[in-house]
py3Dmol code that shows the C-alpha trace and the ligand (Angstrom):
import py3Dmol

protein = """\
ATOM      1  CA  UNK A   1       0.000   0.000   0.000  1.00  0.00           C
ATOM      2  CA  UNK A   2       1.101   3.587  -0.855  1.00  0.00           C
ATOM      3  CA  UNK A   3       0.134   6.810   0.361  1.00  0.00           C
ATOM      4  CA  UNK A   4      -1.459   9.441  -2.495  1.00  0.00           C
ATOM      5  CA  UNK A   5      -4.221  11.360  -3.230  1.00  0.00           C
ATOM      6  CA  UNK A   6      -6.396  10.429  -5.638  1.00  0.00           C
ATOM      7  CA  UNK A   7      -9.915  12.043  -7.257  1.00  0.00           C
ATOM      8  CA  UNK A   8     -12.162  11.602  -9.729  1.00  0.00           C
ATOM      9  CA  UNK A   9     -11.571  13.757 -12.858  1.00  0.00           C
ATOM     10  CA  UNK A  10     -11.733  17.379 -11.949  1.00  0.00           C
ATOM     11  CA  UNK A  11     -15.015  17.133 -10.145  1.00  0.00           C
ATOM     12  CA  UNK A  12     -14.161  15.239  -7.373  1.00  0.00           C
ATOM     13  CA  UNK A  13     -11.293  14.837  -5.233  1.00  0.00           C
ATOM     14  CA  UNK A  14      -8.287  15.215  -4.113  1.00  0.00           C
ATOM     15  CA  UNK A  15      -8.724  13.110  -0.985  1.00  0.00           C
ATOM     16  CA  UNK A  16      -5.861  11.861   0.264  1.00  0.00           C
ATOM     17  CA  UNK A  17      -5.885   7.959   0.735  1.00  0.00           C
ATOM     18  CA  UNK A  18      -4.084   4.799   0.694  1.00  0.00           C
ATOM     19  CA  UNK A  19      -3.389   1.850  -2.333  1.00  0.00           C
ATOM     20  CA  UNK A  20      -2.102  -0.889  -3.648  1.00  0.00           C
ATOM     21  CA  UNK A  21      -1.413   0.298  -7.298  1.00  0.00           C
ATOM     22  CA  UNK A  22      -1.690  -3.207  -8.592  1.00  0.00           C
ATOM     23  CA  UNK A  23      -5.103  -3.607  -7.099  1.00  0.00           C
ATOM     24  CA  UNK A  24      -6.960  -1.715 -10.552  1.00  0.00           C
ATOM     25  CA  UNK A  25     -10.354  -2.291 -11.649  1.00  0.00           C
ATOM     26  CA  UNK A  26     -11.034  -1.705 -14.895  1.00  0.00           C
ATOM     27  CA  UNK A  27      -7.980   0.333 -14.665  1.00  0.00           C
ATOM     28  CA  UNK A  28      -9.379   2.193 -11.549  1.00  0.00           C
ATOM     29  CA  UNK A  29      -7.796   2.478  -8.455  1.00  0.00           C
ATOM     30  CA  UNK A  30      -9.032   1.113  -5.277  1.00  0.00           C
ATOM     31  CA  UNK A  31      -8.353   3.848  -2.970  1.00  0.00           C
ATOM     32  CA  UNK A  32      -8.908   2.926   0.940  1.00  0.00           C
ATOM     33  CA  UNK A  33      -9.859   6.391   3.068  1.00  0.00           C
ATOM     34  CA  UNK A  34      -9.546   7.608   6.876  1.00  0.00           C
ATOM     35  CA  UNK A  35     -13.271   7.862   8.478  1.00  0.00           C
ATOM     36  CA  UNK A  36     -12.030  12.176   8.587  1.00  0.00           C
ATOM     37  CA  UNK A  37     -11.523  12.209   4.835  1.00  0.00           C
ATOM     38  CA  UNK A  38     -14.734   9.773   4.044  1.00  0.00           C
ATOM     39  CA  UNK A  39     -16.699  12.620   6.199  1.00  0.00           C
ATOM     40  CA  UNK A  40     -14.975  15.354   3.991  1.00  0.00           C
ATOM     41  CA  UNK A  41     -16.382  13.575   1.132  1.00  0.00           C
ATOM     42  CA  UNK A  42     -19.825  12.913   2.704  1.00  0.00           C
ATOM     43  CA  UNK A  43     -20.318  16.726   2.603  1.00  0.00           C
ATOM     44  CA  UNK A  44     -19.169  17.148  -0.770  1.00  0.00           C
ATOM     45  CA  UNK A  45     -21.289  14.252  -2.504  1.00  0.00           C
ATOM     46  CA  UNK A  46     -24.662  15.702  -0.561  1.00  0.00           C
ATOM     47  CA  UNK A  47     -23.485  19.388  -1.331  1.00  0.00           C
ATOM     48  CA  UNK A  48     -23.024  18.273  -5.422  1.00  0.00           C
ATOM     49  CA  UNK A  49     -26.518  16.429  -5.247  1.00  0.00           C
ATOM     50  CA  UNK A  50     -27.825  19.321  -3.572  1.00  0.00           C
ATOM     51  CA  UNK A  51     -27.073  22.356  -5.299  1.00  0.00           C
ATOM     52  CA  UNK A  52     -24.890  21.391  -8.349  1.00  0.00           C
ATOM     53  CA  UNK A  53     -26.520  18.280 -10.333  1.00  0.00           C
ATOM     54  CA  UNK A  54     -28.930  16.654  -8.478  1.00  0.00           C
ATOM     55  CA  UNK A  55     -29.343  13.306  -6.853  1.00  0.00           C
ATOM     56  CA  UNK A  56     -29.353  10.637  -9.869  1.00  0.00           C
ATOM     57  CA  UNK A  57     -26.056  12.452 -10.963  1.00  0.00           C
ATOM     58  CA  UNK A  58     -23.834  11.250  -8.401  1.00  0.00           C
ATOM     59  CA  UNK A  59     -24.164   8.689  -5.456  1.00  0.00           C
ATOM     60  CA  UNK A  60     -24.274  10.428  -1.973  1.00  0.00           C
ATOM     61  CA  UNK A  61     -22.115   9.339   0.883  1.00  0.00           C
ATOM     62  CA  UNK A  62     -23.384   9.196   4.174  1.00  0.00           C
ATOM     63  CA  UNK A  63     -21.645   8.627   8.012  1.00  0.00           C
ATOM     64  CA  UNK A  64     -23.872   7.828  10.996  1.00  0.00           C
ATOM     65  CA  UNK A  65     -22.373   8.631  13.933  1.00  0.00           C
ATOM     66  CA  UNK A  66     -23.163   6.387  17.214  1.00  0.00           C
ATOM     67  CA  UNK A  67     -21.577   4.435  20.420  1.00  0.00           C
ATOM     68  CA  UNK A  68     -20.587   1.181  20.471  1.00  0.00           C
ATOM     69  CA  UNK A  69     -23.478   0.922  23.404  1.00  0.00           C
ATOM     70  CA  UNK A  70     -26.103   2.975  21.880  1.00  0.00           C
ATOM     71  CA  UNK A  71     -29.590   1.481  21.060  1.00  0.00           C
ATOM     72  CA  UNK A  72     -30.258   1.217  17.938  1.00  0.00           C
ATOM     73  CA  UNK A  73     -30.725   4.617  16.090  1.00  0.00           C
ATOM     74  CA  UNK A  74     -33.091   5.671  13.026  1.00  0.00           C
ATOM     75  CA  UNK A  75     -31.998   8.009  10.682  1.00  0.00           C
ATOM     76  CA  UNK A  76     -33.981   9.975   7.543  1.00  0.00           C
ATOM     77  CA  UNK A  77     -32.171  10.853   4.407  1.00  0.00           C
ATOM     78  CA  UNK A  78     -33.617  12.736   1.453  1.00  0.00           C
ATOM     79  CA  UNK A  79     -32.473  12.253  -2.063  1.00  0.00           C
ATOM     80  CA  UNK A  80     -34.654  14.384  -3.656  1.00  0.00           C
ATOM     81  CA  UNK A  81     -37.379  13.906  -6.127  1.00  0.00           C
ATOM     82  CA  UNK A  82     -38.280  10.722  -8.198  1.00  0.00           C
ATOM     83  CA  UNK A  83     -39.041  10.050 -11.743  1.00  0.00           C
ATOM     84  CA  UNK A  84     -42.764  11.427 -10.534  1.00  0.00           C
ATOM     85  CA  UNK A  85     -42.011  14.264  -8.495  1.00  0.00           C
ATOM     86  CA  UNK A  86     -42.570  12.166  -5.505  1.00  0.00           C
ATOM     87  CA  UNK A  87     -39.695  12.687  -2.393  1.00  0.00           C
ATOM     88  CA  UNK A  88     -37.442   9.770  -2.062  1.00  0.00           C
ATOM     89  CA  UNK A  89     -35.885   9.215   1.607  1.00  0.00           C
ATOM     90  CA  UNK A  90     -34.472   6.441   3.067  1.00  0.00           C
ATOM     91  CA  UNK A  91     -34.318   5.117   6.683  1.00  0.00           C
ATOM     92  CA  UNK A  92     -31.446   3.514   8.114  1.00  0.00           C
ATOM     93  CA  UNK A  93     -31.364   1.562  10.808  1.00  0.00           C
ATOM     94  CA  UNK A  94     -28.470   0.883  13.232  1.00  0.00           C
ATOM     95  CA  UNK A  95     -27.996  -1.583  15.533  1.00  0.00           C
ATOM     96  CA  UNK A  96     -24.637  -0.588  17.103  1.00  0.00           C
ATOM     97  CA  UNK A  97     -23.981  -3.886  18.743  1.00  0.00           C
ATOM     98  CA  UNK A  98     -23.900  -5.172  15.753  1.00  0.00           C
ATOM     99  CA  UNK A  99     -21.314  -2.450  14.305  1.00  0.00           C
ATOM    100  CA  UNK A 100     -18.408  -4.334  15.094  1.00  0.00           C
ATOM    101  CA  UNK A 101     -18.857  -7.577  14.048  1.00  0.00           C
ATOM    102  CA  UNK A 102     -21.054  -7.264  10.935  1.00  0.00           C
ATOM    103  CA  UNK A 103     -21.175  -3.557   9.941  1.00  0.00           C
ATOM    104  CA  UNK A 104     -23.490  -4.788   6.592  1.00  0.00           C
ATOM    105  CA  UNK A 105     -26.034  -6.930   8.998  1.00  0.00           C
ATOM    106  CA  UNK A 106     -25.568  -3.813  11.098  1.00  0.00           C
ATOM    107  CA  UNK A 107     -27.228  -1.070   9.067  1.00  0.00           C
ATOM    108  CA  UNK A 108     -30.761  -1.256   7.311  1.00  0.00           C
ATOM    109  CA  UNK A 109     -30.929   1.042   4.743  1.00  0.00           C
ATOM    110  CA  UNK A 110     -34.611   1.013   3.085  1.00  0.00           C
ATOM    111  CA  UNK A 111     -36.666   3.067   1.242  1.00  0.00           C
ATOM    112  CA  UNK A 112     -39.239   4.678   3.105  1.00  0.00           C
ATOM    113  CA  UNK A 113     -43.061   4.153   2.412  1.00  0.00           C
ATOM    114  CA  UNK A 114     -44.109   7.443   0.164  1.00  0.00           C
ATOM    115  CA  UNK A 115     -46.192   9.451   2.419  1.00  0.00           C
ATOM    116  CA  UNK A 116     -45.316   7.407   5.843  1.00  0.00           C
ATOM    117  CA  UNK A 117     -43.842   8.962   8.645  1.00  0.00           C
ATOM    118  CA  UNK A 118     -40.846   7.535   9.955  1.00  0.00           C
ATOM    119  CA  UNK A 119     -39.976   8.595  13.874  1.00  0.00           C
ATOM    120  CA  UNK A 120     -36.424   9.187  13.586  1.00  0.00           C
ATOM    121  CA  UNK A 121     -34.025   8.193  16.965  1.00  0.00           C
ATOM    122  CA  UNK A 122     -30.781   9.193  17.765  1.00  0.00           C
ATOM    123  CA  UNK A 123     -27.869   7.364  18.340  1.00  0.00           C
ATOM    124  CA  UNK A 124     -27.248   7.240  22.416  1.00  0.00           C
ATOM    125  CA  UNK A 125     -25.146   5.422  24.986  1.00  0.00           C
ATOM    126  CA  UNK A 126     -21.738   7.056  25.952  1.00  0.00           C
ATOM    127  CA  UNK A 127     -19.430   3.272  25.130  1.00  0.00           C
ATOM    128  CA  UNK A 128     -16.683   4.069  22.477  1.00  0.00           C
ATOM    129  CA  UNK A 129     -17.034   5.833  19.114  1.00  0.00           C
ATOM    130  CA  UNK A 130     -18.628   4.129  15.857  1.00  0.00           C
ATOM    131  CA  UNK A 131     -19.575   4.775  12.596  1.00  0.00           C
ATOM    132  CA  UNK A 132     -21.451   3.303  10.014  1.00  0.00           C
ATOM    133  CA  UNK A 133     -20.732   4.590   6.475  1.00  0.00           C
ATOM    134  CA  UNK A 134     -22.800   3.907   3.932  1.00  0.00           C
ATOM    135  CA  UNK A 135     -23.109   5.144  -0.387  1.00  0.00           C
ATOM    136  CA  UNK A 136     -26.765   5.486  -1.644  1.00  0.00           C
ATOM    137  CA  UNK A 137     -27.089   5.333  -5.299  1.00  0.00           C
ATOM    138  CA  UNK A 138     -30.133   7.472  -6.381  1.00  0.00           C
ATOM    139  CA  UNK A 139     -30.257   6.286  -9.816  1.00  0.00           C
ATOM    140  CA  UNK A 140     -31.279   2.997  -8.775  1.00  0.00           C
ATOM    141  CA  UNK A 141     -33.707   3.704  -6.513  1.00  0.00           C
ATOM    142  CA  UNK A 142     -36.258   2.398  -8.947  1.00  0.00           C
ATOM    143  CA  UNK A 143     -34.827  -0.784  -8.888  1.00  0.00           C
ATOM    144  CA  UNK A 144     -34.464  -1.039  -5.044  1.00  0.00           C
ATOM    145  CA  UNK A 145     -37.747  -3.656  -3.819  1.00  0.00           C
ATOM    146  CA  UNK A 146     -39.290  -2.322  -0.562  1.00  0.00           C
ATOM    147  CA  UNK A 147     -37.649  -4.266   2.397  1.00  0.00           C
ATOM    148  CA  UNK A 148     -34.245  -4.713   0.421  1.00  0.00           C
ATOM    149  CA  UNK A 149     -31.021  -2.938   1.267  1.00  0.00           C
ATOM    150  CA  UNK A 150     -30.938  -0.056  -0.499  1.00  0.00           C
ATOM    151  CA  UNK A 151     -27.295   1.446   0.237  1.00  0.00           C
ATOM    152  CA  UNK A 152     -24.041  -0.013  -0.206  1.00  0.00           C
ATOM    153  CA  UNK A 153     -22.368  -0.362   3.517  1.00  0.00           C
ATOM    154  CA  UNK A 154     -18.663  -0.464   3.978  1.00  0.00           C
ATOM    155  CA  UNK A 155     -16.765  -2.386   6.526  1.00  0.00           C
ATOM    156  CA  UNK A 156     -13.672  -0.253   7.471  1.00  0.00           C
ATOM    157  CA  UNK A 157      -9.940  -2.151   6.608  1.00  0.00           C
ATOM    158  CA  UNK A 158      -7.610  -3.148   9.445  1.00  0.00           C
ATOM    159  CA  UNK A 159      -6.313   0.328   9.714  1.00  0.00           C
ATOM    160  CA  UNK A 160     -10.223   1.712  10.113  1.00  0.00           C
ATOM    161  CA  UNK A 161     -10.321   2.973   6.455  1.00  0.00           C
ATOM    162  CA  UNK A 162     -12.733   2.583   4.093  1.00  0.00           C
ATOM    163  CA  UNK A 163     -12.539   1.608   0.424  1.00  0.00           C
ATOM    164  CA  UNK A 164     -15.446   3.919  -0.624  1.00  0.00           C
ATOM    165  CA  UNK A 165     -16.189   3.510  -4.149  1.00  0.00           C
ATOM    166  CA  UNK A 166     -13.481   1.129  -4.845  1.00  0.00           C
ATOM    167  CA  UNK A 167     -14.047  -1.037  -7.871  1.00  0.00           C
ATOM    168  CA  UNK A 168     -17.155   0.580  -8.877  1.00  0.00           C
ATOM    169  CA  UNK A 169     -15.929   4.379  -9.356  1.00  0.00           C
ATOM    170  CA  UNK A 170     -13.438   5.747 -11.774  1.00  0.00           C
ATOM    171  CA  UNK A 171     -10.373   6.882  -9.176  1.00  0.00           C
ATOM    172  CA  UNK A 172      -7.517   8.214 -10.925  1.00  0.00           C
ATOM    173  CA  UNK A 173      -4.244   9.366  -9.086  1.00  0.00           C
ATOM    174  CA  UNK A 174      -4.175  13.337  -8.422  1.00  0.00           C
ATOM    175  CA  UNK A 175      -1.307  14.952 -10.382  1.00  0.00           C
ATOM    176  CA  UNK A 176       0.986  18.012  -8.738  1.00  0.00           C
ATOM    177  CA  UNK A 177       3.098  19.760 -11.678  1.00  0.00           C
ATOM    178  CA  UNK A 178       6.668  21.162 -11.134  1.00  0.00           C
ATOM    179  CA  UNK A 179       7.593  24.523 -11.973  1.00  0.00           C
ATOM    180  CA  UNK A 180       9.868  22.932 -14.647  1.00  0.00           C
ATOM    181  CA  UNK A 181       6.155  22.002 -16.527  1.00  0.00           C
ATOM    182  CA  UNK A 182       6.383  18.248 -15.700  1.00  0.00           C
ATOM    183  CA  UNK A 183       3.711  16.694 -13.778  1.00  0.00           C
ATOM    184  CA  UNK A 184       3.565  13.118 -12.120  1.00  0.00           C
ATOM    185  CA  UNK A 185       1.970  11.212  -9.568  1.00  0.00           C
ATOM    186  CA  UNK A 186       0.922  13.261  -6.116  1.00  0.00           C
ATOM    187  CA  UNK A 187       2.807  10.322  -4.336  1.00  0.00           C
ATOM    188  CA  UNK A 188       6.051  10.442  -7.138  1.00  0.00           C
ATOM    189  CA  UNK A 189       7.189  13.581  -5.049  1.00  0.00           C
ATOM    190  CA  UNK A 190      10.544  13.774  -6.826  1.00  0.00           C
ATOM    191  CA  UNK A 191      10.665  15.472 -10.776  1.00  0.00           C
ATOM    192  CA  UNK A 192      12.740  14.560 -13.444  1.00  0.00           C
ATOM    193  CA  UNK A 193      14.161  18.042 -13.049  1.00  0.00           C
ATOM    194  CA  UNK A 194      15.314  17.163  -9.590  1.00  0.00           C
ATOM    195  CA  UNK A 195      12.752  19.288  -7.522  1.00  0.00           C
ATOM    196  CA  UNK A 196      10.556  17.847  -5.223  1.00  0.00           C
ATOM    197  CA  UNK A 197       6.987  18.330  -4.580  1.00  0.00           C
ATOM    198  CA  UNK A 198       8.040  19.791  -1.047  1.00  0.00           C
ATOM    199  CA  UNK A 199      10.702  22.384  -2.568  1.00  0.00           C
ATOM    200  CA  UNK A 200       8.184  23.910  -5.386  1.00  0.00           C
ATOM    201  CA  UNK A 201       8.163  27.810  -5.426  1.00  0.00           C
ATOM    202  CA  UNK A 202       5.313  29.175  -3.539  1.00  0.00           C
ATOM    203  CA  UNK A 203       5.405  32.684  -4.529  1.00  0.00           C
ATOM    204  CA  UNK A 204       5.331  34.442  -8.066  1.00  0.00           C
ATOM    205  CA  UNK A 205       7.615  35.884  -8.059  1.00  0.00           C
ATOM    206  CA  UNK A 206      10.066  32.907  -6.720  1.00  0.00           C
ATOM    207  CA  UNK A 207       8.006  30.777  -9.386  1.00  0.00           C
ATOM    208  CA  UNK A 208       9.236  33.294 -11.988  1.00  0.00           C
ATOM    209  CA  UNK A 209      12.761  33.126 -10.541  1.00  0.00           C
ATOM    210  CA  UNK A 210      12.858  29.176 -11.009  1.00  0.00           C
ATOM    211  CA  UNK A 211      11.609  29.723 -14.712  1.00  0.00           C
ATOM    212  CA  UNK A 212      14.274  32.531 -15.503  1.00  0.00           C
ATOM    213  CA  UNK A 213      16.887  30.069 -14.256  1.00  0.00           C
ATOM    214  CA  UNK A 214      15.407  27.584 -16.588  1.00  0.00           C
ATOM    215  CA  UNK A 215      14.961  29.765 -19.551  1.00  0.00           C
ATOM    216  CA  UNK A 216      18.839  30.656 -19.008  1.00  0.00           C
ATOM    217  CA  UNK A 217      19.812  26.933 -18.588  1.00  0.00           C
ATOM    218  CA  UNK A 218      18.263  25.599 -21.533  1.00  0.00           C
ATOM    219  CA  UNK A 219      21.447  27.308 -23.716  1.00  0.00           C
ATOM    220  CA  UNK A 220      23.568  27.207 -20.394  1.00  0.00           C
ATOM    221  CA  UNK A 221      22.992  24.216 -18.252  1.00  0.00           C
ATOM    222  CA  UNK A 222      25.737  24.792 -16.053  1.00  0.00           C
ATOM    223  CA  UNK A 223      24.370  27.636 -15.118  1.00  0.00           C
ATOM    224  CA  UNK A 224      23.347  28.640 -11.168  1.00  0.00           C
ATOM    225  CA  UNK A 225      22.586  32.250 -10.177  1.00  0.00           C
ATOM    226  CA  UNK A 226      22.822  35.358 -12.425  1.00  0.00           C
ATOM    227  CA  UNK A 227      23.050  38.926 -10.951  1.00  0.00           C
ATOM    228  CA  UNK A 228      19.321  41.084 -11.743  1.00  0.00           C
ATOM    229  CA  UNK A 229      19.876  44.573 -12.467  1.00  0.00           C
ATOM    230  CA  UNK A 230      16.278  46.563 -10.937  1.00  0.00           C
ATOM    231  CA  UNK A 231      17.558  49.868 -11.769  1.00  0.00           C
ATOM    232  CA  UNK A 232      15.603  50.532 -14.653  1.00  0.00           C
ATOM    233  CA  UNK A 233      13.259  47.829 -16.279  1.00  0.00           C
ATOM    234  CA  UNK A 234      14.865  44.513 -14.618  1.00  0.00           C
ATOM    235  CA  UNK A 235      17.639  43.143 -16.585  1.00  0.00           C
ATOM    236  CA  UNK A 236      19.923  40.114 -16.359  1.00  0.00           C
ATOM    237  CA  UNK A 237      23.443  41.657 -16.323  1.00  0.00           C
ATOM    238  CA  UNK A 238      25.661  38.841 -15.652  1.00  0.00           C
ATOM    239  CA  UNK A 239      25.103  34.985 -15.246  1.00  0.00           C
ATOM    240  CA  UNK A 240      27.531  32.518 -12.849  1.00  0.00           C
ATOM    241  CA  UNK A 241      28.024  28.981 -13.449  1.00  0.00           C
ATOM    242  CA  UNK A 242      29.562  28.525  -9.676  1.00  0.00           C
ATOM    243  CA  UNK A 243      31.836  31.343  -9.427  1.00  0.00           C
ATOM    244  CA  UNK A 244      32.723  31.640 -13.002  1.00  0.00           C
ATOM    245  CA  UNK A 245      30.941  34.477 -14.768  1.00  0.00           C
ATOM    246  CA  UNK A 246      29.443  33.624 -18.055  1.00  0.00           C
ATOM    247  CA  UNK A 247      29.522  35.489 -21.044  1.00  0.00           C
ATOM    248  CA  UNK A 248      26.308  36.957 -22.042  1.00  0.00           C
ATOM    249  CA  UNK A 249      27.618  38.188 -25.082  1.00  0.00           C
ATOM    250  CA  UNK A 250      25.335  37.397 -28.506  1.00  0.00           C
ATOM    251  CA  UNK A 251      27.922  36.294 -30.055  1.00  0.00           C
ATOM    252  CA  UNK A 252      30.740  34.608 -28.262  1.00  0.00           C
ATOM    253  CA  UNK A 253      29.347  32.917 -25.667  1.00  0.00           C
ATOM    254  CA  UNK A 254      26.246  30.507 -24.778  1.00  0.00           C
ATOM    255  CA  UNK A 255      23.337  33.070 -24.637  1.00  0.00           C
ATOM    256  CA  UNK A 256      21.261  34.998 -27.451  1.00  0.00           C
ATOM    257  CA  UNK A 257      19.538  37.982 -26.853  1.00  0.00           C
ATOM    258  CA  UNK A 258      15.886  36.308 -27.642  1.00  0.00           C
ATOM    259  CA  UNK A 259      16.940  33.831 -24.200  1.00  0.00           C
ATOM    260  CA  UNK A 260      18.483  36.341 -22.046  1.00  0.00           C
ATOM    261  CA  UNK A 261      15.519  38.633 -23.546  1.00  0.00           C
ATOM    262  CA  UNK A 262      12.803  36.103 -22.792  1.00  0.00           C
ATOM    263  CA  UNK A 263      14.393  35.667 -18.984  1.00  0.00           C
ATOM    264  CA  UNK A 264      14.243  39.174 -18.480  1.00  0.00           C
ATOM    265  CA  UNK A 265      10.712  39.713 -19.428  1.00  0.00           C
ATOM    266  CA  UNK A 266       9.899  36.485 -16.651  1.00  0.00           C
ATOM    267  CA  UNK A 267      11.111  38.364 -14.271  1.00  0.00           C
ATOM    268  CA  UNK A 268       9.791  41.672 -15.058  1.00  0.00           C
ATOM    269  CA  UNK A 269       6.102  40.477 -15.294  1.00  0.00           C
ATOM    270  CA  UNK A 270       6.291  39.199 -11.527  1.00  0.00           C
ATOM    271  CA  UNK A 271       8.293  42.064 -10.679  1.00  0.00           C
ATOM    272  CA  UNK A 272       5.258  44.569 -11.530  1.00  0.00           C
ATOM    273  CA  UNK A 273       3.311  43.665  -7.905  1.00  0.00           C
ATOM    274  CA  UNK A 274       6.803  42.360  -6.083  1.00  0.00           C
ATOM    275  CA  UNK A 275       7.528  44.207  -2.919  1.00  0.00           C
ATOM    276  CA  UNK A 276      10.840  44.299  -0.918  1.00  0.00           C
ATOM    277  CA  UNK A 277       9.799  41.362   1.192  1.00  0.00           C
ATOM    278  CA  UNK A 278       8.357  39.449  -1.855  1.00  0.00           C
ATOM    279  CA  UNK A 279      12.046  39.518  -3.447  1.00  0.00           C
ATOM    280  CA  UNK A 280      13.551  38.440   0.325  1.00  0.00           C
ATOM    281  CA  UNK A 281      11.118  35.514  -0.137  1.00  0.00           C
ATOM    282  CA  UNK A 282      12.267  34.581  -3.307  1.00  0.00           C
ATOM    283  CA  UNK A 283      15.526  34.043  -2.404  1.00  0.00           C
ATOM    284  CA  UNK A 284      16.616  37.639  -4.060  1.00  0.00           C
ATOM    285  CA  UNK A 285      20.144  38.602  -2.969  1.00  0.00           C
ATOM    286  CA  UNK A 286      21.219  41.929  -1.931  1.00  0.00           C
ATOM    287  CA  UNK A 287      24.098  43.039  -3.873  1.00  0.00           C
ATOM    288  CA  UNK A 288      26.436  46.289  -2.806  1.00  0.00           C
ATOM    289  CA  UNK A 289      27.197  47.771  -5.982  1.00  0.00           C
ATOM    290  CA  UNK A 290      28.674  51.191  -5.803  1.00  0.00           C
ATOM    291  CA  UNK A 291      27.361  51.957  -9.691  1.00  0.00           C
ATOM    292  CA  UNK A 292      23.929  50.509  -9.277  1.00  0.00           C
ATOM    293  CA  UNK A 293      22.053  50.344  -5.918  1.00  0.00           C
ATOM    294  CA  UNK A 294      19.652  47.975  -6.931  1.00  0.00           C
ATOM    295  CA  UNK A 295      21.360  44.650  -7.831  1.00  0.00           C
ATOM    296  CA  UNK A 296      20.080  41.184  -6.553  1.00  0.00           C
ATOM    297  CA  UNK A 297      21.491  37.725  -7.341  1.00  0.00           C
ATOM    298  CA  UNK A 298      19.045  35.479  -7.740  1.00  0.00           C
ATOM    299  CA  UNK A 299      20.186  31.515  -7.636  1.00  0.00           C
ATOM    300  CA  UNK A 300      18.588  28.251  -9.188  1.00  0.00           C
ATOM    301  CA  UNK A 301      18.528  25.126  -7.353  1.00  0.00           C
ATOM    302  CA  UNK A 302      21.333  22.510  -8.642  1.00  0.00           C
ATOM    303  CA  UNK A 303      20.074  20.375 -11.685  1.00  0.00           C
ATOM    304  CA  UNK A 304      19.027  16.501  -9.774  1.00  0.00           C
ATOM    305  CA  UNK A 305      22.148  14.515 -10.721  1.00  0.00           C
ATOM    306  CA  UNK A 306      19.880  12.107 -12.644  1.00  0.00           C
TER     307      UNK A 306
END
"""
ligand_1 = """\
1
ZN
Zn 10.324 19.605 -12.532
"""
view = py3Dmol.view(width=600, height=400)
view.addModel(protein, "pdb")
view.setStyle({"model": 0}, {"cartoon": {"style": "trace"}})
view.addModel(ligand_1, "xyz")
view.setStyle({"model": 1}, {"stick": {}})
view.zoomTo()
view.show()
């Protein structure tokens, strides 16, 4: 099992959560979540039925919360309309001495008679924590029989997890992308370009700084800091590979104006709403320079020795 985070194309998700990649269905993943991030989805599934695409558009997940000594509980959930503008709502009934040994005996999850009320109880007793997480999947409810269970229950893994919607939903690893324009895996943390997930610019303008130093090294790979001139409009003036200064001349050494040109106007663009302490941030370097007063070195993380 790995750790990652995983969603759902870009309408659900990221959750964090736990996998064995060579457990695939259909070439899904079969994710296993903490009870914290199944909650987390809970609210999101009921908050998409509710107000974004309704209740046959996407099952709802649902977490009843009791004691291992409480008497068994009732609970009413609405899912909307049916087909014929009639409310559907389901009662689920817990018997929380049951929780532990057979959470799927444990729950009843039916579908309520149109029109009759049902007397909702809470959960009660003050023994240890349980829950009882369950999916509903509204666009079946026509097939559901009175008396039959009509929500999926799921027993929680030996870690207390649950494998909601695994092998029957379409989870796809969550990508992060570098700076460098690569993207992998949220659990690969490591680029090709040799910065990890952890080390990825947070600001703009330290973003911008990284992608200078790129621009620069694509002609110059050796290259590691370069001295910013912010006197004027912000200009690259000089460019170190270690301590050796590199010439930036067009024509006899690495650089051309378009690349030192197209570094510059990176910069300048996050420059515009950059502040003192956004350059400190960034890394930017003081320089004492008795012709210009505003010079800052600015360095690039090494190259991964890949
Ligand atoms: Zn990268």
């Amino acid at each position: 099992m790995i750790e990652t985070r995983v969603c759902i194309d870009d309408t659900f998700g990221p959750y964090d959560a736990k996998l064995d990649p060579a457990n695939l269905w259909n070439g899904f993943l079969a994710p296993h979540f903490t009870l914290d991030t199944v909650k987390r989805m809970s609210a999101r599934t009921i908050e998409m039925a509710e107000e974004e695409c309704g209740y046959t558009a996407i099952p709802t997940i649902h977490v009843l919360e009791g004691r291992a000594d409480s008497p068994s509980s009732v609970h009413v959930i609405d899912g909307g309309l049916d087909r014929d503008g009639h409310p559907r709502r389901i009662s689920a009934h817990v018997r929380w001495e049951l929780v532990d040994q057979n959470p799927d005996r444990a729950a009843s999850i039916l579908k309520a008679q149109p029109g009759a009320e049902v007397d909702a109880t809470e959960p009660a007793g003050e023994g240890e924590y349980r829950a009882v997480v369950f999916v509903m999947d509204w666009q079946c409810w026509d097939d559901v029989e009175p008396g039959e269970q009509a929500g999926g229950v799921y027993a929680p893994d030996d870690e207390g997890r649950y494998a909601v919607g695994a092998w029957s939903w379409c989870w796809s690893y969550t990508s992060w992308w570098c700076v460098c324009g690569r993207d992998q895996y949220w659990h690969e943390t490591e680029c090709l370009c040799g910065l990890t997930r952890g080390a990825q610019p947070k600001t703009p303008l330290a973003i911008a700084t990284e992608r200078a130093g790129q621009t620069l090294r694509t002609l110059a790979p050796e290259a590691t800091s370069a001295l910013v001139d912010l006197t004027d409009l912000a200009r690259v003036c000089e460019v170190y590979a270690g301590d050796t200064e590199l010439d930036t001349a067009d024509d006899t050494g690495p650089f051309d104006t378009e690349t030192l040109g197209a570094a510059d106007r990176i910069l300048r663009d996050a420059l515009d709403d950059a502040d003192s302490a956004d350059l400190e941030a960034a890394g930017w370097e003081h320089v004492p320079d008795e012709e210009s007063a505003r010079l800052y070195r600015i360095t690039f993380p090494a190259p991964a020795a890949h």
